[in-house]
C-alpha positions in Angstrom: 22.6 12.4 18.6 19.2 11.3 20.4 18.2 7.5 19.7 15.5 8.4 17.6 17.8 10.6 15.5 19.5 8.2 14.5 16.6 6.0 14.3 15.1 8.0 11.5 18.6 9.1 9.9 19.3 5.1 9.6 15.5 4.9 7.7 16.1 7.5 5.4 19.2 6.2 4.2 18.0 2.5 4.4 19.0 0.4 0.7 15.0 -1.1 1.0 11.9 1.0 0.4 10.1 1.7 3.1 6.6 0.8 2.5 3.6 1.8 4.9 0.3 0.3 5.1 -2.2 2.4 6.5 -4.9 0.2 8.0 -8.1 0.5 10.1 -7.6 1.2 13.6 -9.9 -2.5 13.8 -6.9 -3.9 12.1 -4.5 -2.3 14.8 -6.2 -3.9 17.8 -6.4 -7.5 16.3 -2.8 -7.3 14.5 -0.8 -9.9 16.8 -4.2 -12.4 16.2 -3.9 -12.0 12.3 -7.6 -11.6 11.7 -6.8 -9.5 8.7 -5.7 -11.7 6.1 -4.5 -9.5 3.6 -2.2 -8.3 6.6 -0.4 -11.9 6.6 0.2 -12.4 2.8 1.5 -9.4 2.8 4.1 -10.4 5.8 4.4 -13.4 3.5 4.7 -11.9 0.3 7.7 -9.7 1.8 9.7 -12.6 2.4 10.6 -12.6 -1.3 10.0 -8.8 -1.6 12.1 -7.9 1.1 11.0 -4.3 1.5 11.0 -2.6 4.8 7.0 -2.7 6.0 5.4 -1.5 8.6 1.5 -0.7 9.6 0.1 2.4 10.6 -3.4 4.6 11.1 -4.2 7.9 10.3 -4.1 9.3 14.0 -0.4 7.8 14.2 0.6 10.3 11.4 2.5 13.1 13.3 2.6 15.7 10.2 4.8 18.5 11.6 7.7 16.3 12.6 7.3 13.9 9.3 7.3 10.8 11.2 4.5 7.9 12.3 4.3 5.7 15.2 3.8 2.1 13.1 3.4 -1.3 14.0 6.2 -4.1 12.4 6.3 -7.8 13.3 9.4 -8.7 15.4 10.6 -11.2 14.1 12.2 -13.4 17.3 8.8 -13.1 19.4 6.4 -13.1 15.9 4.5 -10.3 17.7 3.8 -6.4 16.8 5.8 -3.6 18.3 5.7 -0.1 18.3 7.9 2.3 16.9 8.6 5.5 15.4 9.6 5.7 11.6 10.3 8.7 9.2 7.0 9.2 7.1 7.3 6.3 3.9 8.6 6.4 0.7 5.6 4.2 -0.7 2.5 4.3 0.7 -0.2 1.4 0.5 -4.1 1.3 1.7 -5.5 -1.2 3.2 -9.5 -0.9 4.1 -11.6 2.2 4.2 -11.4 5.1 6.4 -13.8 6.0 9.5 -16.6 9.0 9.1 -15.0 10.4 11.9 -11.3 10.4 10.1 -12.4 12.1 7.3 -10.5 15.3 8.3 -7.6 13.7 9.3 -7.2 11.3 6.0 -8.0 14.7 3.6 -5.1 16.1 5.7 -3.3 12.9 4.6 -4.1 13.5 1.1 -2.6 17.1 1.3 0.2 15.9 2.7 0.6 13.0 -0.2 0.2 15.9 -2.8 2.3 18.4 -1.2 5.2 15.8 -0.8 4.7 13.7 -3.7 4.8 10.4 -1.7 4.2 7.6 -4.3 1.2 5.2 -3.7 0.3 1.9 -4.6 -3.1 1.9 -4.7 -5.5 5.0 -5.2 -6.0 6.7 -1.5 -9.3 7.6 -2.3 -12.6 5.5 -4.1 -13.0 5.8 -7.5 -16.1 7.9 -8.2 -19.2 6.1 -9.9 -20.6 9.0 -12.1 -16.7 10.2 -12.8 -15.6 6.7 -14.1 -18.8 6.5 -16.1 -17.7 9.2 -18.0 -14.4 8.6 -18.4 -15.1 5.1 -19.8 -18.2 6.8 -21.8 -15.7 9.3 -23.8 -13.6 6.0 -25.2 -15.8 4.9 -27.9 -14.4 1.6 -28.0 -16.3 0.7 -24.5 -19.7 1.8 -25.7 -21.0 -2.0 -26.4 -19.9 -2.6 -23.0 -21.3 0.3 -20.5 -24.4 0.1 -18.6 -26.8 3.0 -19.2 -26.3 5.7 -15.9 -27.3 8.7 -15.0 -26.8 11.0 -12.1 -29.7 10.9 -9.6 -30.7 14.6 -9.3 -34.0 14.2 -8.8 -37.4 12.3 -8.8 -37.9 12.9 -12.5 -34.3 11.0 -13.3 -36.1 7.8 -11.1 -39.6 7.6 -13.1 -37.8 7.9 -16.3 -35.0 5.3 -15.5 -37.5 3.2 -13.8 -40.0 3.2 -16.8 -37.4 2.8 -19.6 -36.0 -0.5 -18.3 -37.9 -1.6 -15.4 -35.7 -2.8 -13.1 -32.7 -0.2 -12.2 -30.1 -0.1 -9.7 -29.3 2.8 -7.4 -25.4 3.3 -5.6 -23.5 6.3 -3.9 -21.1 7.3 -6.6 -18.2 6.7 -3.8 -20.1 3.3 -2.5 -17.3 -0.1 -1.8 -18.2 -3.5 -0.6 -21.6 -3.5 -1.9 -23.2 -1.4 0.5 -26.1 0.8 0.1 -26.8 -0.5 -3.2 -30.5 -1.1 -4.1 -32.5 -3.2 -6.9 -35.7 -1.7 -7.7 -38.2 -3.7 -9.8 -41.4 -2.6 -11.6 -43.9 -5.4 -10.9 -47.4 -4.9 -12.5 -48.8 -1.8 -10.4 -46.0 -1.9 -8.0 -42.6 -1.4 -7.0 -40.3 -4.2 -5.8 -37.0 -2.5 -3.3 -34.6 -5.1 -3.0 -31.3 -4.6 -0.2 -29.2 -6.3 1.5 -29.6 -6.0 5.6 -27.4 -8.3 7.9 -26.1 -10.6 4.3 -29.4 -11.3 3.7 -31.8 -9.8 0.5 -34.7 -7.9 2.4 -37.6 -6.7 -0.3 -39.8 -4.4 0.3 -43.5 -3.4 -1.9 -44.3 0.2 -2.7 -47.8 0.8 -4.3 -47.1 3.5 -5.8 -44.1 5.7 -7.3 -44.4 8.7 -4.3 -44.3 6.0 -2.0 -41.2 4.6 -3.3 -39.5 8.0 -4.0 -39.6 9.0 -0.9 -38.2 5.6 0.8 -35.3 6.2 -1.8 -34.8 9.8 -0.5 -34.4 8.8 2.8 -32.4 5.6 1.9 -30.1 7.8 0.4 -29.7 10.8 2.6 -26.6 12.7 2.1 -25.1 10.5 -0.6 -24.5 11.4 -4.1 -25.9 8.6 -6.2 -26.4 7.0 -9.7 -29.0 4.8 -11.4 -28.3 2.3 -13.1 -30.2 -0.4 -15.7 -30.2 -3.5 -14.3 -28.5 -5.8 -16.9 -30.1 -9.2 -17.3 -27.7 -10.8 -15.9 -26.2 -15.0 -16.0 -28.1 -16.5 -13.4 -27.7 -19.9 -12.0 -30.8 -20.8 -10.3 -32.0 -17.6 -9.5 -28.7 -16.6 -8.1 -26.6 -14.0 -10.2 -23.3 -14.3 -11.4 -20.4 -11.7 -12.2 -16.6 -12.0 -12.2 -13.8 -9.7 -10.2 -11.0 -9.3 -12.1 -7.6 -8.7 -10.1 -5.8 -6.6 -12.4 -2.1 -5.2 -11.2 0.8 -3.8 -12.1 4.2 -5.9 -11.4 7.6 -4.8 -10.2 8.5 -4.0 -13.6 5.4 -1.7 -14.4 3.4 -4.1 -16.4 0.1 -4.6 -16.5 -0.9 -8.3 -15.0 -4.5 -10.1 -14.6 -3.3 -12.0 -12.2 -7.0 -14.2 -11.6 -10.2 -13.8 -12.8 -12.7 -15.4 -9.5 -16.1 -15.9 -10.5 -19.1 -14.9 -8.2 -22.2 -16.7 -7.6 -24.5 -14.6 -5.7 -26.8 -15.6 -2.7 -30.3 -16.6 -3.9 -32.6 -13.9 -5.0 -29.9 -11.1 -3.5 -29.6 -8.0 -5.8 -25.4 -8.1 -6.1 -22.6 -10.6 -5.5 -20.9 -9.7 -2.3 -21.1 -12.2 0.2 -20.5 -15.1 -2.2 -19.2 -18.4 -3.0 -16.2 -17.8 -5.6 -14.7 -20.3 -8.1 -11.9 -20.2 -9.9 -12.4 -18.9 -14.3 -11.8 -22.6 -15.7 -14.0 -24.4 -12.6 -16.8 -22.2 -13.2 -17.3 -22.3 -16.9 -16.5 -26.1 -17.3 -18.7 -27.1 -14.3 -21.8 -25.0 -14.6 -21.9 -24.4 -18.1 -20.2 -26.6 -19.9 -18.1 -24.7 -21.9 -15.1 -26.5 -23.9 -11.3 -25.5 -23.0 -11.3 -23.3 -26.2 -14.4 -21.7 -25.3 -13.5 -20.7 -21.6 -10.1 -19.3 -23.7 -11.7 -17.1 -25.9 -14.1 -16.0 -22.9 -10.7 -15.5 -20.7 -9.0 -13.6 -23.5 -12.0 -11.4 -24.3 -12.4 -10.5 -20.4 -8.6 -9.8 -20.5 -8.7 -7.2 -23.5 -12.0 -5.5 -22.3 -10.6 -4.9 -18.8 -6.4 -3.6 -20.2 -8.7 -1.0 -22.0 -10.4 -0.2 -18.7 -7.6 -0.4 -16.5 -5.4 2.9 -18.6 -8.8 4.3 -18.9 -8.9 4.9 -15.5 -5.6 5.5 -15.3 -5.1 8.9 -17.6 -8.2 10.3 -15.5 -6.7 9.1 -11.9 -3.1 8.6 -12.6 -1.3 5.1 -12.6 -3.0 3.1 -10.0 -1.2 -0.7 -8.8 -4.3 -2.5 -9.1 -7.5 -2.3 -9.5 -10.8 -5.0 -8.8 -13.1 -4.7 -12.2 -16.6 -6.4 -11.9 -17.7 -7.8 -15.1 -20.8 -9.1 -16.2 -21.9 -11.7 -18.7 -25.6 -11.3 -19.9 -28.4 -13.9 -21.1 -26.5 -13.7 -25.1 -23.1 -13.7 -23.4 -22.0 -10.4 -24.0 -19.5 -9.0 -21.8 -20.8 -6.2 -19.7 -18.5 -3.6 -17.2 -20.5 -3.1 -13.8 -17.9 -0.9 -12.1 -14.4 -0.4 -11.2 -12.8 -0.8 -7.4 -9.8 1.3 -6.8 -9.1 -0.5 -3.5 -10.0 -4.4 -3.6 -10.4 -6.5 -0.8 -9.3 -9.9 -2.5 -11.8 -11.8 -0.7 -13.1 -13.5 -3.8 -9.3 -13.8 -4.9 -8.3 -15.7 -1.6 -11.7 -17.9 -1.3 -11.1 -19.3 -4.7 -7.9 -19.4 -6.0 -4.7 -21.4 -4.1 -2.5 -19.6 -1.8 0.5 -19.4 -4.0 -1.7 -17.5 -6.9 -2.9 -15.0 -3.5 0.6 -14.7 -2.2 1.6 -13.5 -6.0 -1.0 -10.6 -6.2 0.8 -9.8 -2.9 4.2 -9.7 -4.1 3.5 -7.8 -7.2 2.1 -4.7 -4.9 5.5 -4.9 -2.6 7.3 -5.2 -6.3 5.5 -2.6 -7.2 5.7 -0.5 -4.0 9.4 -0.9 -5.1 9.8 0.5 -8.0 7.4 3.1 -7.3 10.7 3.8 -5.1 13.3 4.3 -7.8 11.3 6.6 -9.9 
């Protein structure tokens, strides 16, 4: 029996799960200088999970012979090394995938189907337009959605446009706020708001042909929704919306592990690129709400977003987290902006300490594991 024979008859026999987490092939050239971060707290968090973990790309996927060449920390040097493992029991995604991957990762997803390999997290983006109607269908959400529709053509932009005035326009499979644009009716113009290089760039149309066909472009060869803009809490001109970290645990429960609050650049048109705070820190410090109020505020945000979370879940199947943005407008009611089937935890990690962060780890390795035994 060959070395690697016995290699992969040793990992298919192995008492630990074998998770894999397929990462960016960015990720791969930086793994021994731990720019990632989510990359260490998971190493961290699998000091108490102690599952067998190792790090792979899509182009190290050899699909005829059911194995990978992955990355795993050594744990005398504390460096990477290569090896070859049997394909994993668990998978888990980390980051998005390259344009020119796509083929590759829908093969991915053929092969996930075909061999029912559990995941963690959902390999592919939720879809805007598909979630909206999902969540539209439970009548208990109704209070709570935003008004969409699917942008099919010019006539869908003058009447969203004229109805409430200031809209927003995504791609229905858009993540980490990009390509998102704020469009505000000013007197006898049009406002475009985006974000270029972090920064809120605005732009002046004087008339609606003008601005229709800047949007066209804009949005060439993406599929894409309108939204209302809600009249959002602002704090000196700067918006404000909350990602919740929602999960599920070793044992299959549903946990909100944190709920970070965004505060949005000035005058930008969404939150990403923020300063976070923690729930309690916010609400005491900027708007002086009492313990009892920032409870009941907390508890209403945790209801609103279970009902989400299996929402999602009977259309998509279970997921092991999920990042829901939430919105709070002028009269305080709760608002659901969208729902992120792959969150980065950056707000997570800037605000909260590192023993709440290392948790949300451990509950996707915990998770990862029993994913294993079912």
């Amino acid at each position: 029996m060959s070395i690697l024979d016995s290699f992969l008859k040793f990992a298919n026999t192995s008492v630990s799960p074998q998770i894999g987490v397929l990462i960016t092939r960015m990720d791969s050239n930086h793994l021994n200088k731990f720019y990632n971060e989510k990359i260490f707290f998971l190493l961290k968090a699998n000091q108490k999970s102690k599952v067998d973990i190792f790090f792979f790309m899509l182009l190290d996927i050899d699909f005829e012979n059911h194995q990978v060449k992955g990355y795993y920390l050594d744990e005398q040097s504390n460096q990477f090394k290569t090896n070859i493992f049997a394909f994993p029991d668990v998978i888990y995604k980390l980051g998005g995938v390259l344009r020119k991957e796509k083929t590759w990762f829908e093969k991915l997803t053929q092969y996930i189907e075909k061999n029912n390999i559990k995941t963690i997290n959902s390999y592919s983006n939720f879809d805007k337009w598909e979630v909206h109607e999902v969540l539209k269908e439970y009548n208990n959400l109704s209070s709570y959605l935003i008004t969409t529709l699917l942008y099919n053509s010019q006539d869908d932009l003058r009447y969203m446009v004229n109805r409430h005035n200031s809209i927003y326009i995504k791609p229905t499979g858009g993540r980490l706020g990009k390509k998102i644009m704020r469009i505000d009716k000013v007197d006898a113009c049009y406002r475009c708001i985006t974000m270029r290089d972090e920064k809120p760039k605005s732009l002046f149309f004087n008339n609606f042909d003008e601005l229709e066909l800047y949007i066209r472009n804009y949005f060439r060869n993406f599929t894409s929704i309108i939204q209302e803009a809600i009249d959002l809490l602002s704090i000196n001109e700067q918006l404000v919306d909350m990602r919740v970290e929602v999960q599920r645990n070793g044992n299959n429960q549903i946990e909100i592990l944190a709920i970070p609050v965004r505060l949005g650049q000035d005058k930008a048109p969404v939150t990403q690129h923020a300063t976070s705070y923690k729930f309690r820190d916010f609400f005491s410090s900027f708007l002086n709400l009492s313990n009892n109020e920032i409870d009941q505020l907390y508890k209403s945000i945790e209801k609103l977003t279970t009902i989400v979370y299996k929402t999602i879940e009977s259309y998509y199947g279970q997921c092991g987290e999920m990042g829901i943005d939430i919105g709070i407008d002028n009269e305080f009611n709760l608002k659901l902006i969208e729902c992120n089937s792959q969150p980065t935890k950056v707000s997570l990690i800037n605000a909260y300490e590192r023993e709440v962060v290392e948790r949300s780890f451990e509950n996707i390795l915990n998770y990862g594991k029993y994913l294993s035994k079912i």
